[in-house]
N, C-alpha and C positions, 0 to 999 in steps of 0.2 A: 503493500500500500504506500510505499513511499518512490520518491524517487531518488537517485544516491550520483553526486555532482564532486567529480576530484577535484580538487585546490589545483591552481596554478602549479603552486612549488611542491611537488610531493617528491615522493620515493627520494632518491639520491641530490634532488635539486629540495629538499624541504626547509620547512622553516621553522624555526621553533618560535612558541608560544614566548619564551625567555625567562621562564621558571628556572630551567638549570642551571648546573653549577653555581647553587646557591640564588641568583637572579631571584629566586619568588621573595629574599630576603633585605633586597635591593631596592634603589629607587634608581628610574631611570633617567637621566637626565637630555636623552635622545627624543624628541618627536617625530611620529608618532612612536608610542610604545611598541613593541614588535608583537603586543596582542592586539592593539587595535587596530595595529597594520593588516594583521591576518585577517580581523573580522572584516573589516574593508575589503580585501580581498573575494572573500566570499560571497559578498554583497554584490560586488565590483565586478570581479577579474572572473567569475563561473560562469559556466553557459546558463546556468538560470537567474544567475544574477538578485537583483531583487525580491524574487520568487524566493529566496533561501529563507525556510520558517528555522531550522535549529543545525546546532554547530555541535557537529556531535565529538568526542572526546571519548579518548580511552585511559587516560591516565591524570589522578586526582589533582594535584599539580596542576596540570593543565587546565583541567574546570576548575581551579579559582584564578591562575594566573588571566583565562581569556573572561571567565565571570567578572571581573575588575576591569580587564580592557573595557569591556560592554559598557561597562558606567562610567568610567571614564571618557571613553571614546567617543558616547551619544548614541551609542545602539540597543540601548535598550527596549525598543518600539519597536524596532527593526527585527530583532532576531534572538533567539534563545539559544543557552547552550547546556547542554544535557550531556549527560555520560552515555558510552557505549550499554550498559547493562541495564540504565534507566530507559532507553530506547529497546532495547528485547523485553523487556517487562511489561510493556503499554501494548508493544506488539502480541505478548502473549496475554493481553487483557486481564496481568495479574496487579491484584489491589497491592497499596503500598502499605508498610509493616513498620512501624517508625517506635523504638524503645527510646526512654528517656530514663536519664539516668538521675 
């Protein structure tokens, strides 16, 4: 039910979110940040372009370093970013299970 649109920069040409090597601890002093660069990207540089409803992520790091891009950047209207296994979950129309501690 969905449609699935590769990033500009993937495999061997990718980009990173800029979590690493400590980065998620970081402030950046480059514009744009190299999350809101990517969410832009995805907006921008895909064949769906504007059509892009969520950004999906496989590693947690990454859903907060591009989470912050979004609000930072001004895409927060624009676009959601979800995990790899929050997107199989919705797919498999399983309810969410949330502990508090």
């Amino acid at each position: 039910g969905a449609d699935l649109y590769e990033m500009p920069r993937n495999r061997s040409d990718s980009f990173c979110c800029g979590g690493g090597g400590g980065g998620l601890w970081m402030d950046f002093d480059e514009e744009p940040k190299p999350s809101e660069e990517r969410l832009r990207e995805a907006l921008e540089d895909t064949e769906a372009g504007g059509a892009v409803e969520k950004f999906v992520v496989a590693c947690p790091m990454c859903a907060t370093m591009y989470e912050d891009g979004r609000k930072t950047g001004g895409f927060e209207d624009e676009i959601e970013v979800v995990g790899l296994t929050e997107l199989v979950a919705e797919a498999l129309g399983q309810e969410e299970r949330v502990a508090a501690a």
